[in-house]
N, C-alpha and C positions, 0 to 999 in steps of 0.2 A: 521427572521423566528424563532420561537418555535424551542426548543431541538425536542422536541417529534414529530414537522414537518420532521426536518431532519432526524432524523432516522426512518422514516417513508416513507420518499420517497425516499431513497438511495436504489437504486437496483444494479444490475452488467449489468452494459451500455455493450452490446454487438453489436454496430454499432456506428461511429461518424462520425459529419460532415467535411469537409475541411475548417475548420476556425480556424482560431488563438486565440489564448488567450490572453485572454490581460493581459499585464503584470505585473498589481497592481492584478489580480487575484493570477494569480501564487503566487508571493509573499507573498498573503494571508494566499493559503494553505501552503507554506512554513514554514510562522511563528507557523502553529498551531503543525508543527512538534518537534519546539522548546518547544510549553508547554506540550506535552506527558510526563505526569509520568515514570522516570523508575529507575529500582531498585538505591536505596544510592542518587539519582538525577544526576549518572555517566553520563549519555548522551553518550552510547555508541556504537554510528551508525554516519551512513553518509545515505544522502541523494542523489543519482543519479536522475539529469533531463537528458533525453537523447532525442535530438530533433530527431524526428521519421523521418524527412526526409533525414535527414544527414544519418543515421545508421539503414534505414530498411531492409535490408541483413540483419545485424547482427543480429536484434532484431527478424527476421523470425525466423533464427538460434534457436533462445533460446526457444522463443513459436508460434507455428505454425499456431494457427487463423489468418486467414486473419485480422479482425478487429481490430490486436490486435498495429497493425501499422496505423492504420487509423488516429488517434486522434494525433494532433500534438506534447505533450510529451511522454515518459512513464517513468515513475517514478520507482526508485527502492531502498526499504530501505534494505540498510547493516548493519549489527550487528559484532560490534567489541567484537569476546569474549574474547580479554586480556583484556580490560577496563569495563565490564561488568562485574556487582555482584554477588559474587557467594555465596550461601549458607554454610556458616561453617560445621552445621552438616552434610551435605550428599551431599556437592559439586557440586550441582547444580547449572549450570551456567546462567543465565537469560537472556544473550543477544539474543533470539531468541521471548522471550517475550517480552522485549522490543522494539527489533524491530516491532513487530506486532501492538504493541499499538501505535506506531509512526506513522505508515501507517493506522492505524483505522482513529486517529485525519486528518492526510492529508484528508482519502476518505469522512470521514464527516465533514471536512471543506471545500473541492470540492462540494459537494452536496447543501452545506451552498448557493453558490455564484452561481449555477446552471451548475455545472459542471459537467462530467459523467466522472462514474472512473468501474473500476473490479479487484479485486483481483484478483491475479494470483501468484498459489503457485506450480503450474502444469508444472512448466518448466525446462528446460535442467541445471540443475545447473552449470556443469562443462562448458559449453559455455558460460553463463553468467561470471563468472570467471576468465575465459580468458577474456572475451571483455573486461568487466571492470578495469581488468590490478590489482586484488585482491591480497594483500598475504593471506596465511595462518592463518592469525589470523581473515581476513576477511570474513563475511559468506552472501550472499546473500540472504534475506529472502522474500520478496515480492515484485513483479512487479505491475502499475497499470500504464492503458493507461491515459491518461490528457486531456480533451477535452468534446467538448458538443457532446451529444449523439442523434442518429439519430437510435435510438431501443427502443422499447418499452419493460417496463419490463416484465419475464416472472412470470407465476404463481409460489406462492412461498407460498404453506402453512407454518403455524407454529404452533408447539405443544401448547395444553392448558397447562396453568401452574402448575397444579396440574399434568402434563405429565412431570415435571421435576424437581420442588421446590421441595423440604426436609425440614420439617421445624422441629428441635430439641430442644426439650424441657428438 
């Protein structure tokens, strides 16, 4: 598939079916969490698979859509912010952008192999925390379900680009 395929037809799967993934897929999107750019090339996250059968209590807990336990993984990147770059002049710490860019590459490498994903930023942070057995330095930044999707995307305008480009001369 074409880049411009992929992010083109990545929507937020809000329905999946009861089938498994197979396991050179997973893998896939895996690996594409390892080429995520992030700040200095620290690599300062972890990756949770949480098989959705084992741990659908918990995972209700944290977000409450039904569909959000449907799809057989759900994925969750963590940003380590003691190992994560921080900006000298004004101390800005980046692990929460890199976390993000980590989980972009996953849901469009999902997307890639025909998988359905959704971000989810919407959820009980302190319950996630506890499940996942996190310290302190650990921060939970995005959840996505893992699995083929049984939802059609909804309508999703998007601004013209002159509704947001700046161009400096």
């Amino acid at each position: 598939m074409e880049f411009i395929d992929v992010i083109s037809e990545r929507y937020s799967v809000r329905g999946y079916l009861n089938k498994e993934v197979e396991p050179e897929k997973l893998e896939y999107v895996l690996k594409a969490a390892t080429l995520a750019p992030t700040g200095v090339n620290f690599q300062p996250f972890k990756v949770y698979v949480i098989d959705t059968k084992k741990h659908k209590e918990e995972l209700s807990e944290i977000y409450g859509a039904n569909w959000f336990v449907e799809a057989p993984y759900v994925l969750c990147v963590v940003a380590l912010r003691d190992k994560a770059w921080t900006r000298p002049w004004d101390g800005k710490n980046i692990a929460d952008i890199d976390a993000t860019i980590v989980m972009d590459h996953i849901i469009l490498a999902a997307t890639d192999v025909g998988l359905g994903t959704c971000y989810i930023g919407a959820f009980k942070k302190y319950k996630a925390h506890k499940f996942l057995n996190l310290d302190e330095n650990e921060e939970p930044v995005l959840f996505t379900p893992l699995g083929y999707g049984n939802a059609e995307p909804r309508e999703t305008p998007r601004k013209e680009l002159d509704e947001f480009v700046v161009y400096m001369d």
